[in-house]
C-alpha positions in Angstrom: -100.0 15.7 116.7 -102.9 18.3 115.8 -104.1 15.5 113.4 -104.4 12.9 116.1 -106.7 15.7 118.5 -109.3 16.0 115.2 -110.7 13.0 115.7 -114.7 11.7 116.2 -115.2 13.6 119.2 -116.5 11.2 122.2 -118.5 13.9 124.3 -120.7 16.5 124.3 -120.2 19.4 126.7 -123.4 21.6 127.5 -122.3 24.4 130.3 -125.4 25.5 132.1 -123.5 28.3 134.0 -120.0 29.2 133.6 -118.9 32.4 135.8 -117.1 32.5 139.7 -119.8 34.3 140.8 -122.0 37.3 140.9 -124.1 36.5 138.4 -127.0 33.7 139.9 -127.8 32.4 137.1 -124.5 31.9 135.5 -122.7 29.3 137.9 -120.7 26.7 137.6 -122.6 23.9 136.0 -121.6 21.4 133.0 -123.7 18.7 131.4 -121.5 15.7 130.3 -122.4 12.7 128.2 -121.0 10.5 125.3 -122.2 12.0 122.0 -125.4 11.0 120.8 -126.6 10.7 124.2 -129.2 12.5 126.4 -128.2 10.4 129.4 -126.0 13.5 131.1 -124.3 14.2 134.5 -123.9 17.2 135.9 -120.8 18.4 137.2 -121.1 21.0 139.8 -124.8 22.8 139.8 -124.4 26.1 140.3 -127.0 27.2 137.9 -129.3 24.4 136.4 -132.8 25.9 134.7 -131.5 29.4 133.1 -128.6 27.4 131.7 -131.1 25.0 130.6 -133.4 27.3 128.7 -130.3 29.4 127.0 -129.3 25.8 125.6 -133.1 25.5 124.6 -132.9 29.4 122.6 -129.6 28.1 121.4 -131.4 24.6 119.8 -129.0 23.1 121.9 -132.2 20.6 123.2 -135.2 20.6 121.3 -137.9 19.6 124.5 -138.7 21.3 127.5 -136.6 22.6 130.4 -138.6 20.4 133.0 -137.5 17.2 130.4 -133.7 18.1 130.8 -134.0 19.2 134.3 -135.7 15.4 135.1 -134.8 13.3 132.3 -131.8 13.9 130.7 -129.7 15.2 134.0 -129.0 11.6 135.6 -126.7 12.2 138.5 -124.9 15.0 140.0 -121.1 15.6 140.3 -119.8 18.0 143.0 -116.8 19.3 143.8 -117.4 21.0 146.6 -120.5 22.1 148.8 -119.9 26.4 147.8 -123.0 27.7 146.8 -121.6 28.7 143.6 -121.1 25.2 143.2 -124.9 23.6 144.6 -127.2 26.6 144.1 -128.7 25.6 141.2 -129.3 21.9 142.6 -130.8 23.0 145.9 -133.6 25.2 144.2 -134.4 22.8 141.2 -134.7 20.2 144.2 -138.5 20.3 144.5 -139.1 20.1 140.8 -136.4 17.4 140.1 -136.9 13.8 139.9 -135.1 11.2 142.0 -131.6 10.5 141.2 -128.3 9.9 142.7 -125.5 12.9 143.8 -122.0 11.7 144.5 -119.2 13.4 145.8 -116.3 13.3 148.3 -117.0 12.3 151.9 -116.3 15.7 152.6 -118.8 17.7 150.7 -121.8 15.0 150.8 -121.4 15.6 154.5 -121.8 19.2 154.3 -124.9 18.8 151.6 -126.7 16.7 153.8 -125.7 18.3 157.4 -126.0 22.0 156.5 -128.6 22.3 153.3 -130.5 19.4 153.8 -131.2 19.6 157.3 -134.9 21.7 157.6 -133.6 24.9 158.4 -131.5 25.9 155.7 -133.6 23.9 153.1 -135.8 20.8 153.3 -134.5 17.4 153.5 -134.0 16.1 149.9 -131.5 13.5 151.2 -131.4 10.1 151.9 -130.3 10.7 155.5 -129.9 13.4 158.3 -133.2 15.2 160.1 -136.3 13.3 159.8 -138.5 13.0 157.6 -135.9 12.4 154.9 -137.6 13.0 151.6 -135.3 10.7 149.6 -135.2 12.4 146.8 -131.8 12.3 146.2 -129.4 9.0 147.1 -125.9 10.5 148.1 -123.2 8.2 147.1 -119.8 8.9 148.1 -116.7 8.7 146.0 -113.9 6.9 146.9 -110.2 8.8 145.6 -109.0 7.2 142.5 -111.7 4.4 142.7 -113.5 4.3 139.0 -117.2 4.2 140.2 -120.0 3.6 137.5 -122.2 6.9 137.0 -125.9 5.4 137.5 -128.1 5.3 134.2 -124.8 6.5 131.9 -122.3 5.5 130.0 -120.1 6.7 132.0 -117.5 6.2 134.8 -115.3 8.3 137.3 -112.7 9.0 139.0 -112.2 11.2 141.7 -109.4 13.1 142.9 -108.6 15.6 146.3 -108.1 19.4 145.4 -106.9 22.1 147.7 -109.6 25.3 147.9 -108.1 27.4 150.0 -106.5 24.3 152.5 -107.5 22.6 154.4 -111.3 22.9 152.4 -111.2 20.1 149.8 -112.6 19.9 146.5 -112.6 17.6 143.8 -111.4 16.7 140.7 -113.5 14.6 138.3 -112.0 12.4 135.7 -115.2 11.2 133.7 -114.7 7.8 131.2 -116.9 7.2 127.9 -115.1 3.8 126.3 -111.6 4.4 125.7 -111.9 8.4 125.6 -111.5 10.7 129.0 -112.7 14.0 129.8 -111.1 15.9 133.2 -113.4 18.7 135.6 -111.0 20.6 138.1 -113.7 22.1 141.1 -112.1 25.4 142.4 -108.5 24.8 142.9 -105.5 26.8 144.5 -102.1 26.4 142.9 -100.0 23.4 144.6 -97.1 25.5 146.0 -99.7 28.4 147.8 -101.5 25.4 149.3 -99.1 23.7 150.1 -100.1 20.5 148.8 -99.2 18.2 145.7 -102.5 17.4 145.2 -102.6 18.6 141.7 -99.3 17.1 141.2 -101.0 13.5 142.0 -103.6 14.5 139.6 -101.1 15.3 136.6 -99.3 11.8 137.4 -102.5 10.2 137.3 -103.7 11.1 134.1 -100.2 11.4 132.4 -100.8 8.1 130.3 -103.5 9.3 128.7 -102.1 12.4 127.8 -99.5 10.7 126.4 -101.9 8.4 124.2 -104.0 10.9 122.8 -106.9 9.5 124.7 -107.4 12.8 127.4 -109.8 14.8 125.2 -110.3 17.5 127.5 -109.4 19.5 130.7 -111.8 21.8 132.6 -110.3 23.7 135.0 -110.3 27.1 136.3 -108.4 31.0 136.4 -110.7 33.2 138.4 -108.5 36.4 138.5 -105.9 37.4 136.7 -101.6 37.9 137.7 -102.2 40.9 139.8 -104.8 39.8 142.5 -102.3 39.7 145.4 -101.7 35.8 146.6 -103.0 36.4 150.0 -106.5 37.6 148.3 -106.6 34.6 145.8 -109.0 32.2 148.6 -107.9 28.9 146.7 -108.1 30.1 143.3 -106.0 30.4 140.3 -104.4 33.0 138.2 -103.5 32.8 134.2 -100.2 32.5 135.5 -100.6 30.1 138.4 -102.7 27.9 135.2 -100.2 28.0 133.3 -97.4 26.5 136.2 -99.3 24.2 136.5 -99.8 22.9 132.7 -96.1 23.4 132.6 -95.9 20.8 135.7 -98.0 18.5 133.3 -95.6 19.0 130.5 -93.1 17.9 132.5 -94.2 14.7 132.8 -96.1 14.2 129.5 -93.5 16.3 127.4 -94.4 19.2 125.7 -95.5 17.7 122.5 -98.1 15.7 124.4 -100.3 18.6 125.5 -99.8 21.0 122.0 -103.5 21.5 121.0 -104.9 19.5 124.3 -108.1 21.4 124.8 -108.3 23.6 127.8 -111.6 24.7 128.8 -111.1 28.3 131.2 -113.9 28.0 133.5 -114.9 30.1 137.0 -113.5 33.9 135.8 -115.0 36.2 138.1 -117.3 37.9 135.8 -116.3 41.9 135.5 -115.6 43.1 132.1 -111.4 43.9 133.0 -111.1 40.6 135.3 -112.7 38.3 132.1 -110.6 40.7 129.3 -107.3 40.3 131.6 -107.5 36.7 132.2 -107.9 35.4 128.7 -105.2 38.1 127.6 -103.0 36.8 129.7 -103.3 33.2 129.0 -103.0 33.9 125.2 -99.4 35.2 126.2 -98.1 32.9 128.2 -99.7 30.1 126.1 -96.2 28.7 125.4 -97.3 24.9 125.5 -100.0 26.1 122.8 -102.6 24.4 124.1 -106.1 25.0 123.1 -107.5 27.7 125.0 -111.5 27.5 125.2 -113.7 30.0 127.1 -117.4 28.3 127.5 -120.5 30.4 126.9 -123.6 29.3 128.7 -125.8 27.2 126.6 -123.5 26.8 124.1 -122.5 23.3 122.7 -119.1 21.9 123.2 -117.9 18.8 121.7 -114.4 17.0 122.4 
């Protein structure tokens, strides 16, 4: 089973920002492409330029930031519309080039109606308060509908999650040839939200844990057991996590998901919360999957 994960890996992962928040310049933000590709998405943007130059210290790229920033990011993935989630997009805006952001109905919306609107930020967009700028082309997603990713390799898929009901976010589930690679936004645990919108998402993608071909899941634990469940705003514990993988398992049987990479993403970044958290996924870790922890600018491949 191990055997069958160490195989050519199909993409390279760059995370530009990787905590839940306090620190500005370390937000959620990940840079997807196939590997041996500089045609990347970005899924969420959070933080965009200091992510950018600690994967330039790190010889992660070997140009300049303004060359990843315009060049190499090719379209935008969000979520949601949080500022943890858009920050990074919003300020780079006037130094970016023109390219296409998609998203649910829901958050595009918001993006265009309460950022780009001339008040909170100049209008970027495609639509909304005149003059529209048009510098970026907001496409809207369609659930479960595989939509090409413009000027990539790349396809996607997008799924409804529960932040703190009834805000949605999103789940992404990105395509490079026969390999896939799944982003959880922020997400609340389907029995506090009562929704089964996670539950959807592990029946959707169930085949392809099953054949090997689901390389990767992103998703996120941004406290740890004791924040109280009335405190958790949509979020997820180790514990809550790890329900949910077991609700996976259920469907893909256990075997299927034994050294399944899972990337931890959006810990709220204070030295006990971070130390907590990834001690207490390492003990509950009972489907031994592959826990992964990103560091910003720091090269993943799956």
């Amino acid at each position: 089973m191990l055997a069958q994960r160490a195989q050519q890996p199909a993409f390279t992962v760059v995370p530009l920002g990787v905590k839940g928040g306090i620190e500005e310049g370390n937000l959620s933000a990940y840079l997807v492409a196939p590997v041996g590709s500089t045609s990347y998405v970005c899924l969420d943007a959070g933080s965009l330029h200091q992510g950018i130059e600690k994967a330039i210290a790190n010889k992660v790229f070997a140009v300049q930031a303004d060359t990843v920033l315009r060049s190499y990011i090719k379209a935008y993935l969000l979520s949601h519309a949080h500022l943890d989630h858009v920050a990074g997009l919003l300020l780079n805006a006037p130094d970016d080039a023109p390219k296409t952001i998609y998203g649910l109905p829901e958050c595009l919306t918001i993006i265009q109606r309460d950022y780009f609107n001339w008040q909170a930020w100049p209008n970027f967009g495609s639509g909304g308060k005149s003059p529209a700028l048009r510098k970026y082309q907001l496409r809207e997603l369609m659930p479960r509908q595989e939509t090409t990713i413009e000027h990539t390799a790349l396809r996607v898929q997008a799924f409804p999650l529960s932040h703190a009901a009834p805000y949605q976010s999103a789940a992404f589930l990105l395509k490079s040839q026969d390999s896939y690679l799944l982003y959880l936004g922020d997400t609340g645990a389907d029995e506090l939200e009562k929704t089964h919108n996670l539950r959807d998402l592990w029946q959707a993608i169930k085949p392809l844990v099953v054949a090997h071909k689901l390389k990767a899941i992103f998703i996120e634990a941004s406290y740890p057991n004791e924040q109280p469940e009335n405190q958790l705003f949509g979020h997820l514990t180790p514990a809550r996590l790890l329900q949910e993988l077991t609700s996976l398992s259920q469907l893909t049987g256990t075997d299927a998901l034994r050294g399944l990479p899972v990337v931890v993403t959006h810990l709220k970044p204070t030295a006990a919360n971070e130390a907590a958290i990834k001690k207490q996924l390492a003990a509950g870790n009972k489907l031994q999957v592959k826990l992964i922890f990103p560091e910003q600018g720091q090269r993943l491949e799956f």
